[in-house]
C-alpha positions in Angstrom: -78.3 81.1 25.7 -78.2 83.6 23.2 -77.2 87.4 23.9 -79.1 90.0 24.4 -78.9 93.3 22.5 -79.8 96.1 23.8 -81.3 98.5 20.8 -82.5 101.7 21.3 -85.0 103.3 19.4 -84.7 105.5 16.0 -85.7 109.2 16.8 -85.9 111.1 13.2 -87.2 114.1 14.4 -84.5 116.9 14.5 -84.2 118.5 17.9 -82.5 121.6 19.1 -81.6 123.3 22.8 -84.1 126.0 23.8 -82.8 128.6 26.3 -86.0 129.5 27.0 -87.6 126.4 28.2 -84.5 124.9 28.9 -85.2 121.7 27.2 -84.7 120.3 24.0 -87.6 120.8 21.5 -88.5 118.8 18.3 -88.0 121.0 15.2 -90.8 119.1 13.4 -93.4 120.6 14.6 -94.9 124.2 14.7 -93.6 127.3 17.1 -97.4 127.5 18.1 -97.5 123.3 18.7 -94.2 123.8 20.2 -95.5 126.6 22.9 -98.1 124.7 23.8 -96.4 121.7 24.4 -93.6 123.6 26.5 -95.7 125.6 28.3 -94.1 129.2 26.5 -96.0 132.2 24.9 -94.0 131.3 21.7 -93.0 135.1 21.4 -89.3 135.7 21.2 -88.4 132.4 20.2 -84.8 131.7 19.2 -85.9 129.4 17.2 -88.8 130.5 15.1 -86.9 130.3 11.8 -86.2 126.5 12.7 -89.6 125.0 12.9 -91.4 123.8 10.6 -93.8 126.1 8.7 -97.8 126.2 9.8 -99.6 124.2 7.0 -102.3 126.4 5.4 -106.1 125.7 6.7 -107.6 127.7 4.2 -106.5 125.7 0.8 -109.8 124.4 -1.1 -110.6 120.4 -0.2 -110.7 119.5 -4.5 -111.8 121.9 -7.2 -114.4 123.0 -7.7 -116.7 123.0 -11.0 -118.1 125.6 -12.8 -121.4 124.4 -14.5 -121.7 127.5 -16.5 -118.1 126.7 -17.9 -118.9 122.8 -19.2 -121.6 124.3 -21.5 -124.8 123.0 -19.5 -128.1 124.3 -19.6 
């Protein structure tokens, strides 16, 4: 009978104690994500510097074309 091994699973996400919420938090995600899921207001967080930075919302989808520029009539 072979052995079992017991493995546990990878976690990459860096985490960090938060005296607030008295848990640990994963610092891969936003201050906002991480208010809601800890149930905080997210104001005076100790670790606001830590997280990860909001991704914009208002950056353009592609390029857009001017049709004036390409010489069109």
């Amino acid at each position: 009978m072979a052995a079992m091994r017991w493995r546990a699973p990878m976690f990459n996400s860096p985490l960090h104690y938060c005296a607030k919420c008295k848990q640990y938090v994963e610092l891969d995600q936003t201050k906002e994500q991480c208010a809601v899921m800890h149930g905080c207001d997210g104001r005076n967080c100790s670790l606001e510097d830590a997280f990860r930075p909001p991704v914009p919302t208002s950056a353009p989808a592609s390029p857009s074309i001017d049709v004036k520029a390409t010489g069109s009539k």
